[in-house]
C-alpha positions as CSV (number, residue, x, y, z in Angstrom):
1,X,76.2,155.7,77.7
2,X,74.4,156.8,74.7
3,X,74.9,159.0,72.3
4,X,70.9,161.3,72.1
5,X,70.3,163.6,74.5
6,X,74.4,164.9,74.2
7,X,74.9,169.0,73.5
8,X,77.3,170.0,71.2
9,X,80.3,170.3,72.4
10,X,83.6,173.1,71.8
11,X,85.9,172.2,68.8
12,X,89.6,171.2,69.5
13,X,90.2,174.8,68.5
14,X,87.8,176.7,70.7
15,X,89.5,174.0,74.1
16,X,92.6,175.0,73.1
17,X,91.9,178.8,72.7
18,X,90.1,178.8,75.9
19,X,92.6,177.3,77.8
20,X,94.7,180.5,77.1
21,X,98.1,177.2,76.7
22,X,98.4,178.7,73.1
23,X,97.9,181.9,71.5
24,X,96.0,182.5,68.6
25,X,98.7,183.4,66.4
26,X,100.5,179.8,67.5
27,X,97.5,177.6,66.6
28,X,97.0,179.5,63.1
29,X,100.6,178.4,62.5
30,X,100.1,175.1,63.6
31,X,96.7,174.6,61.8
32,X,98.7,175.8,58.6
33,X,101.4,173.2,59.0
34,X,98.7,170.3,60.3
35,X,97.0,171.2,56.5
36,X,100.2,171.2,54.7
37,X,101.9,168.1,56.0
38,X,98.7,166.1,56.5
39,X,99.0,166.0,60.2
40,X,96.7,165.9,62.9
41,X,96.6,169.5,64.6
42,X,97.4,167.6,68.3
43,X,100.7,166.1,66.5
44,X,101.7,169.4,64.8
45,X,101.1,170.9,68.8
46,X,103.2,168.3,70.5
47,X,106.0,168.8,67.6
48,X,106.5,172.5,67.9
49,X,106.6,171.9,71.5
50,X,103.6,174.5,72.2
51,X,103.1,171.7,75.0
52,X,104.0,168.8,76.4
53,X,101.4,165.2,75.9
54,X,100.2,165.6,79.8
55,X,99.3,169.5,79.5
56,X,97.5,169.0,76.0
57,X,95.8,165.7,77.6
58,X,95.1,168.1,80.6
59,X,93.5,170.6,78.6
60,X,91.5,168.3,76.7
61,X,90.1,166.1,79.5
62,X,88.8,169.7,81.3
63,X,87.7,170.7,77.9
64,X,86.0,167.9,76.9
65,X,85.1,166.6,80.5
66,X,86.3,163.5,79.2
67,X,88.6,160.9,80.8
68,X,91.6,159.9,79.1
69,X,92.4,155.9,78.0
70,X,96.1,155.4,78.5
71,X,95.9,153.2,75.0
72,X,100.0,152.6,74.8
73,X,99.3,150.5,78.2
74,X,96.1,148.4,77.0
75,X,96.1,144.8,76.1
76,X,93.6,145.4,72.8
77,X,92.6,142.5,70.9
78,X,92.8,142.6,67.3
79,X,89.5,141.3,67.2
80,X,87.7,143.7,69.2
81,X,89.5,146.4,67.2
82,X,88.6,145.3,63.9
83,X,84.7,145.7,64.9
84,X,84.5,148.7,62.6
85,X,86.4,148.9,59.1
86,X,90.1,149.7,59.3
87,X,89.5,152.7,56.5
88,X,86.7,153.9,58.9
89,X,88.5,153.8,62.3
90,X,91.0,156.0,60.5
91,X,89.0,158.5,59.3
92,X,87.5,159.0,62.4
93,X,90.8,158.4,64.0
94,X,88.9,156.5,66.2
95,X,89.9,152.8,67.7
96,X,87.4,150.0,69.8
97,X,89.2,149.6,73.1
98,X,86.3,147.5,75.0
99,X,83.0,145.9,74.7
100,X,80.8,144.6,77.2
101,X,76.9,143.3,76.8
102,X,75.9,146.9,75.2
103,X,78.3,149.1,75.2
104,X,81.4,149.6,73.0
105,X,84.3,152.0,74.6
106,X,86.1,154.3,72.0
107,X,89.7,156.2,72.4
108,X,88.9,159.0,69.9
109,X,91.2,162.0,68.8
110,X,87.6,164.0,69.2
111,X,85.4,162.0,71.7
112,X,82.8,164.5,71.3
113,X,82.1,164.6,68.1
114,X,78.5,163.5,67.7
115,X,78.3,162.8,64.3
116,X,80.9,160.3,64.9
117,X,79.4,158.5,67.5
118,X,76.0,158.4,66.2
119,X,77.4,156.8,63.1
120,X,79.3,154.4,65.5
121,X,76.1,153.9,67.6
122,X,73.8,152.9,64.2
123,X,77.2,150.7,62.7
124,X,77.5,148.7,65.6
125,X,73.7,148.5,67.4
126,X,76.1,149.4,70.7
127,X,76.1,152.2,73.4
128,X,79.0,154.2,72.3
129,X,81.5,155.1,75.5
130,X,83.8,157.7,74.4
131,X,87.5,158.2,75.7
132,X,90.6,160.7,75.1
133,X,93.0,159.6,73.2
134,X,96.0,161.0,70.9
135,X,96.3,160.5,67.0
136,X,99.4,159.0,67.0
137,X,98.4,156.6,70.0
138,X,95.1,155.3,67.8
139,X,97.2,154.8,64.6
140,X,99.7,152.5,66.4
141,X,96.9,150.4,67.9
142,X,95.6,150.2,64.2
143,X,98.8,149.5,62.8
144,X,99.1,146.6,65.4
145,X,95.7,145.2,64.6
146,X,96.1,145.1,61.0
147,X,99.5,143.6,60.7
148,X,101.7,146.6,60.5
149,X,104.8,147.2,61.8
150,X,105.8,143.8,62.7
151,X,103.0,142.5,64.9
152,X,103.0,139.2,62.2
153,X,106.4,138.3,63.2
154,X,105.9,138.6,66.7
155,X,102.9,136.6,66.4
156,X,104.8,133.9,64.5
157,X,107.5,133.7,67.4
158,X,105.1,133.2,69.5
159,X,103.6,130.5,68.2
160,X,107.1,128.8,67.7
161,X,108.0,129.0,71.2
162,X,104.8,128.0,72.8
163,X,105.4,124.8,73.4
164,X,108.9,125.3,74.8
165,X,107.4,128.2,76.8
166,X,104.7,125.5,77.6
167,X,107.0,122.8,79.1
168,X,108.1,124.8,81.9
169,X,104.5,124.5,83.3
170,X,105.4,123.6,86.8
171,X,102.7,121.2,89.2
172,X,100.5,123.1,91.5
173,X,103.2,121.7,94.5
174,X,106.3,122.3,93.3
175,X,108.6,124.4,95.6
176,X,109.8,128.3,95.9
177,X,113.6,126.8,94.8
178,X,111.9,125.3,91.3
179,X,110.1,128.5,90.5
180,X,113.6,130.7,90.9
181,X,115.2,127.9,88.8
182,X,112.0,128.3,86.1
183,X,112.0,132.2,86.3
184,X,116.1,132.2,85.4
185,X,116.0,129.9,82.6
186,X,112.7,131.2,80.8
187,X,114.9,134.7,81.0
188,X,117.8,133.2,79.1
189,X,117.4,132.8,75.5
190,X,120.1,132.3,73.5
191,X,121.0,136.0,71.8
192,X,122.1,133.8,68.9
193,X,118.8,132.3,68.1
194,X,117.0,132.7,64.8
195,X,114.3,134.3,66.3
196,X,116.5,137.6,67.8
197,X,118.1,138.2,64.8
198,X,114.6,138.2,63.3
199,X,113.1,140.1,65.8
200,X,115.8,142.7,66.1
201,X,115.5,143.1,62.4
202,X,112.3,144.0,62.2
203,X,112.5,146.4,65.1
204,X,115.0,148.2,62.9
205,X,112.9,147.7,59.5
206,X,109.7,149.2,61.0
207,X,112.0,152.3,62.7
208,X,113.0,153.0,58.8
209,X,109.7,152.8,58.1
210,X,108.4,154.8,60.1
211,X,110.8,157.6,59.8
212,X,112.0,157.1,63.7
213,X,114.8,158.8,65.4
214,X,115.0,157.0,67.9
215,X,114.3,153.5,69.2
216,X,113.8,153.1,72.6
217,X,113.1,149.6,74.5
218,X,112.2,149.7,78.0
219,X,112.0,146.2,80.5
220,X,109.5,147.0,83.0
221,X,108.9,144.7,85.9
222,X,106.0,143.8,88.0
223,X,108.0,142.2,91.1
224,X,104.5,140.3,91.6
225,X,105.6,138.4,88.0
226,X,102.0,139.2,86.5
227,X,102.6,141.9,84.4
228,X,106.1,142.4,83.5
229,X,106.3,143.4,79.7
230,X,109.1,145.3,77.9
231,X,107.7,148.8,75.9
232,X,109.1,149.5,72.5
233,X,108.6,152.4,71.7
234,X,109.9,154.9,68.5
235,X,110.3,158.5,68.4
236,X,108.6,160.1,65.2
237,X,108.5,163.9,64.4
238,X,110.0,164.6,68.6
239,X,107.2,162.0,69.3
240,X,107.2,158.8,71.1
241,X,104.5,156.2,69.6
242,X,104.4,152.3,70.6
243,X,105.4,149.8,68.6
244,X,104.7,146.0,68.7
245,X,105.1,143.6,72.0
246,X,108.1,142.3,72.5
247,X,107.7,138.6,74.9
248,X,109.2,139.1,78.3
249,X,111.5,136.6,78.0
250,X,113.7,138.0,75.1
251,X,114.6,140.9,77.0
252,X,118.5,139.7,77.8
253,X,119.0,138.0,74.2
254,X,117.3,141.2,73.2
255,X,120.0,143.7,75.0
């Protein structure tokens, strides 16, 4: 999808207005704080509690007619995000998410801001595909990317345990009994390894830094074994945002 031949498009103000889920007098309030605490306006909205994330995404998506890219759940390689400049992607709050022959998707606070894309389109010599997607969501994914927030430890655990991780590879015959066995043991790591205390340290470090509340660390399992990962996740401002990926097997040590 290209970016000529677009119309302009309502301003986050004018969807929001329209929508009749704030009143005028809320979102001059909110635009005041948004200005004095350097927030976006979306963040300032969720904060006061004016709405909840799935009625603001609601109101954007019928808004904008745009769909929304659930970014907290996406696997995104640091490599596809760091297509644009870092300093860029956060000025236009704006984050690669994925990339085929020509076209390059976007989750974008404002995914119909031409300007934006047009830039994007000329950067990149890609068809720019825009999606919804929240501030604080876009910044994470960039913090991730870029080495923030503990991503550099996790990546350095990871490479530690590969090969342990590696020699329970189990031949193509070997029986339902040896892949319960395999499961169990992968799931046990010693809560008194190096690595936990590390890891658990820099959960902790990164909630200071970021101001958090609250941390919250959810296992979620695919009973199929495919996709089981565990969501970190801090609470900023009344705010949930993501934090780094934690590997599935830590989950008990973690606890």
């Amino acid at each position: 999808m290209g970016v000529k031949g677009m119309q302009r498009h309502k301003t986050l103000q004018e969807v929001l207005l329209e929508s009749q889920a704030m009143t005028e007098e809320q979102l001059q309030e909110a635009e005041a704080e948004a200005a004095s605490s350097n927030k976006p306006l979306q963040q300032i909205i969720l904060d006061r509690k004016v709405m909840a994330k799935a009625q603001l995404l609601k109101v954007l998506t019928e808004g904008w007619q745009v769909e929304v890219a659930d970014i907290e759940q996406m696997d995104i390689s640091a490599d596809l995000v760091k297509l644009i400049p870092e300093k860029l992607a956060r000025r236009y709050t704006a984050v690669p998410i994925a990339k085929s022959e020509n076209i390059l998707a976007f989750a974008m606070a404002n995914p119909c801001d031409l300007d934006i894309m047009e830039d994007l389109k000329l950067r990149t010599g890609l068809d720019i595909k825009p999606y919804l997607a929240l501030p604080h969501e876009i910044f994470a994914t960039l913090d991730a990317a870029y080495g923030k927030g503990g991503a550099p430890l996790i990546k350095a655990i990871m490479e530690e345990e590969r090969p342990q991780i590696e020699e329970w590879a189990l031949p193509k015959d070997a029986g339902l009994e040896m892949v319960k066995e395999q499961k169990s043991d992968i799931a046990k790591v010693d809560a008194s390894a190096p690595e936990i205390e590390k890891l658990v340290n820099a959960i902790i470090l990164n909630a200071l830094a970021l101001k958090a509340s609250d941390i919250h660390i959810e296992p979620v399992e695919d009973p199929a074994g495919n996709n089981s990962r565990i969501l970190l996740r801090y609470r900023v401002d009344g705010v949930l945002i993501p934090g780094f990926k934690i590997p599935w097997a830590y989950r008990h040590a973690l606890a």
